[in-house]
Jmol script that loads the backbone (N, CA, C; Angstrom):
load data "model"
ATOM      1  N   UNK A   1       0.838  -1.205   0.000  1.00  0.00           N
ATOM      2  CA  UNK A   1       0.000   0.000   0.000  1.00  0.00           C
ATOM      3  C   UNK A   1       0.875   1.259   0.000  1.00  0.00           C
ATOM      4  N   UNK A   2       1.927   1.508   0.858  1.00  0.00           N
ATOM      5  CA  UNK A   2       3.071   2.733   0.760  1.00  0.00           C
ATOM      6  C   UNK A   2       3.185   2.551  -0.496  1.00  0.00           C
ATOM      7  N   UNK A   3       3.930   1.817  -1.249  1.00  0.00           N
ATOM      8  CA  UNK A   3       4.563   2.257  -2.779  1.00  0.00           C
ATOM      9  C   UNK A   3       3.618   2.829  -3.695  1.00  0.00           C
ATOM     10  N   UNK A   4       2.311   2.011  -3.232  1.00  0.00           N
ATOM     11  CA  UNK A   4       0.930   2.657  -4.128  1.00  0.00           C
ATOM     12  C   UNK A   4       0.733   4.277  -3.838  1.00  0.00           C
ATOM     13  N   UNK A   5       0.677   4.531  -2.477  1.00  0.00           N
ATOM     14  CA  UNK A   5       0.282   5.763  -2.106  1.00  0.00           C
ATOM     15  C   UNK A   5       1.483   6.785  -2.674  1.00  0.00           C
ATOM     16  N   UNK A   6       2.551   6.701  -2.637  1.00  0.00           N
ATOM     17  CA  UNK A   6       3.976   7.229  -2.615  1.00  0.00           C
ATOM     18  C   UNK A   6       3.531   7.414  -4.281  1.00  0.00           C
ATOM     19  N   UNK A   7       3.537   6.190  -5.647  1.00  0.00           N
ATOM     20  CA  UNK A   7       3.501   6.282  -6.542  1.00  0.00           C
ATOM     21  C   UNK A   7       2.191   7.259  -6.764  1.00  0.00           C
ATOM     22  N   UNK A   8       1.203   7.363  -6.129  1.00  0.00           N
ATOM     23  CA  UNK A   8       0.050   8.053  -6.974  1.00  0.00           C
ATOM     24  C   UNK A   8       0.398   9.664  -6.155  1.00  0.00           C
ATOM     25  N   UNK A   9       1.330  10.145  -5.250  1.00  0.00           N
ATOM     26  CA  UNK A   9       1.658  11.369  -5.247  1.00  0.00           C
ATOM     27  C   UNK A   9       2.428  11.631  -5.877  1.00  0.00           C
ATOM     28  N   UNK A  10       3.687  10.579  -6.267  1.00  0.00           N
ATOM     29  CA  UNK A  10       4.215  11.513  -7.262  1.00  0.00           C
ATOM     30  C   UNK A  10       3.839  11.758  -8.368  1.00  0.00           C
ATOM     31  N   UNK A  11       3.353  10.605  -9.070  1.00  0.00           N
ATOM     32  CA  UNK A  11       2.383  10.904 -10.533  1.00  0.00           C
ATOM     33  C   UNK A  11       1.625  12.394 -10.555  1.00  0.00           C
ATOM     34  N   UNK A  12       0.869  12.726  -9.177  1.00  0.00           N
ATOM     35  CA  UNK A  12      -0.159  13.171  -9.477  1.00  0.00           C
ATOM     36  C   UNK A  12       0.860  15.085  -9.380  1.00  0.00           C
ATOM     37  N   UNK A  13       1.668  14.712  -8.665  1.00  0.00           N
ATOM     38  CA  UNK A  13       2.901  16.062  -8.448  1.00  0.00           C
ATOM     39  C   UNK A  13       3.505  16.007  -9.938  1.00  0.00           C
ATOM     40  N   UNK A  14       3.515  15.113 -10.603  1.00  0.00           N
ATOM     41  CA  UNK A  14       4.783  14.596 -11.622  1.00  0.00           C
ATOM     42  C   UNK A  14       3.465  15.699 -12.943  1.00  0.00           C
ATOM     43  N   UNK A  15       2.402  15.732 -12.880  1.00  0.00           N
ATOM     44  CA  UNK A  15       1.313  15.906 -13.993  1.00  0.00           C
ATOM     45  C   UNK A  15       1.625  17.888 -13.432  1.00  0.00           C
ATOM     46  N   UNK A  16       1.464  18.044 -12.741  1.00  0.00           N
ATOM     47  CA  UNK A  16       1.045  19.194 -12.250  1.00  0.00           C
ATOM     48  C   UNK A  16       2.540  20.234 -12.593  1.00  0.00           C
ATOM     49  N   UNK A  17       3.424  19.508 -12.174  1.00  0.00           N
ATOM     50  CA  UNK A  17       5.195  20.014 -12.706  1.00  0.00           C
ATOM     51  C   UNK A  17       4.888  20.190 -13.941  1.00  0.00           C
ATOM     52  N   UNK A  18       4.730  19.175 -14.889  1.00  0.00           N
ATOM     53  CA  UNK A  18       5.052  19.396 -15.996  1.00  0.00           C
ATOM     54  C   UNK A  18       3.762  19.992 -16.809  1.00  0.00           C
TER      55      UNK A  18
END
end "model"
wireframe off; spacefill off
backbone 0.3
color backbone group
C-alpha cells in the first residue's frame, strides 16, 4: 500500500510540474 500511495503522489505532483 506505501509504494501505491507514494507512486500516486508523485504521478499526481509529476502531472502538475510538468
Amino acid at each position: 500500500m506505501a509504494p501505491l500511495l507514494s507512486y500516486s503522489l508523485l504521478g499526481s505532483m509529476n502531472s502538475t510540474n510538468s
